[in-house]
KOLSEPA-529124 format. One record per residue (C-alpha): residue in three letters; x, y, z. Coordinates in steps of 0.1 Angstrom, whole numbers, padded with zeros to 4 digits, always signed. Layout:
% KOLSEPA-529124
AlaXYZ;...
***
This chain:
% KOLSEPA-529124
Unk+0047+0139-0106;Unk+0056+0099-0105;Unk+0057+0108-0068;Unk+0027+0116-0061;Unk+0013+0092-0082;Unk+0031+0066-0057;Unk+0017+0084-0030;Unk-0019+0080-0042;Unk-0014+0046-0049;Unk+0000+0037-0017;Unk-0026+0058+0000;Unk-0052+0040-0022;Unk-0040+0005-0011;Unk-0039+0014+0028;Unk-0072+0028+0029;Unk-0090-0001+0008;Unk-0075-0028+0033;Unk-0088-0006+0062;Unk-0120+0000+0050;Unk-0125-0034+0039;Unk-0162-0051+0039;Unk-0148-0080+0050;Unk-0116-0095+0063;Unk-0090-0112+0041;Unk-0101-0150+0044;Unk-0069-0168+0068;Unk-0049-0189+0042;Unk-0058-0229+0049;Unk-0027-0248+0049;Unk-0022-0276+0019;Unk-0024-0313+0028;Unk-0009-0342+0014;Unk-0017-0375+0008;Unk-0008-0405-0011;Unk+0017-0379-0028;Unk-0010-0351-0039;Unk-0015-0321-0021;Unk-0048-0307-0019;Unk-0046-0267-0020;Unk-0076-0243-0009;Unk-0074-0218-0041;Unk-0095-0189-0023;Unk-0080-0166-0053;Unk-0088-0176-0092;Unk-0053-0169-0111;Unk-0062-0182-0146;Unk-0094-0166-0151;Unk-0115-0193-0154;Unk-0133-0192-0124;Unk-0163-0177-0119;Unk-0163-0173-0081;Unk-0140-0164-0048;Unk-0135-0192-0027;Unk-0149-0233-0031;Unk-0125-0245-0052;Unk-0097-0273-0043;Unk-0070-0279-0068;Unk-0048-0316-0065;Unk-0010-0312-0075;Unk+0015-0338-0080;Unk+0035-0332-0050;Unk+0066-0348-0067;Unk+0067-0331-0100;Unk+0043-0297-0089;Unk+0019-0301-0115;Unk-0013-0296-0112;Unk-0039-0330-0118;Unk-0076-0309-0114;Unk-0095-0286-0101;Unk-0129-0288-0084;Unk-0154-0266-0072;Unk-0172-0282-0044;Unk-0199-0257-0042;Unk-0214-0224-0057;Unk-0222-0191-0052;Unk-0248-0168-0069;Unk-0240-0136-0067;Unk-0265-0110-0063;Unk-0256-0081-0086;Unk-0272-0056-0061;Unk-0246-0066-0034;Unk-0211-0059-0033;Unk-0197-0091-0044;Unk-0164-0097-0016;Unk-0196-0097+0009;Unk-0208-0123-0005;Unk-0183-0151-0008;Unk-0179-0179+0010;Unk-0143-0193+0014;Unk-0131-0231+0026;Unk-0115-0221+0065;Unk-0102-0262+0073;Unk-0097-0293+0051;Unk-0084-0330+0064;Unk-0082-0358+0050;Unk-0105-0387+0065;Unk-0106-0425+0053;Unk-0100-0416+0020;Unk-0118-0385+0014;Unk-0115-0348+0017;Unk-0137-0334+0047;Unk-0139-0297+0037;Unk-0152-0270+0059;Unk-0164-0236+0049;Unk-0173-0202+0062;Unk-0211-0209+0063;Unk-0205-0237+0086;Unk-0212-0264+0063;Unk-0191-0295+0058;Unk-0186-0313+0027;Unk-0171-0347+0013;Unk-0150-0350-0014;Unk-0144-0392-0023;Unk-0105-0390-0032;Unk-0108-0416-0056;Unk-0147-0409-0078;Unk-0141-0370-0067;Unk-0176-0373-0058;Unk-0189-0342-0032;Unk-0214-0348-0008;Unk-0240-0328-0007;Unk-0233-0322-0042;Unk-0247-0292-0062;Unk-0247-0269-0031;Unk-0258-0232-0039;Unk-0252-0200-0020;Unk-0277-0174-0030;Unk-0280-0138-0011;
***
């Protein structure tokens, strides 16, 4: 019996990836300056996020822990649409005179001031 159950779930796993909506967004490497790395979260792992995708968390890149995390822009989901279809994940981020250029799925570029962690444009919402 714990066979099959194995079975199903391996059968399960092979045919969700396949059948996907959308692809698996590409992992965005971390960069690091003045000794914080900036990490793309695409994935919420504490539960307090509210969306897929937007969010950049700063980590002490001496000691690994982490100093905040922002979302630089929002997404209303559409209860009517599948919601993976719907997100919008950060594909490239660099780091230019001081601030965080982020790029995004959409096409749109944003700015986040290192120092004020002000984002430009600020308050940016994705509706379906």
């Amino acid at each position: 019996m714990k066979i099959i159950q194995i079975i199903l779930v391996i059968t399960f796993a092979i045919f969700s990836s396949v059948f996907a909506d959308r692809p698996m967004p590409k992992d965005v490497s971390p960069i690091i300056h003045d000794e914080i790395k900036y990490v793309v979260s695409h994935w919420d792992t504490s539960g307090n996020r509210f969306q897929n995708g937007g969010y950049i968390e700063a980590w002490d890149n001496k000691t690994n822990k982490l100093l905040w995390v922002l979302k630089i822009y929002t997404i209303e989901y559409d209860n009517k649409i599948e919601r993976d279809v719907q997100d919008i994940f950060i594909t490239k981020v660099e780091v230019k005179d001081g601030k965080l250029i982020i790029l995004n799925e959409a096409n749109d570029e944003f700015t986040l001031d290192l120092k004020t962690k002000e984002i430009s444009p600020e308050n940016k919402i994705y509706k379906k």
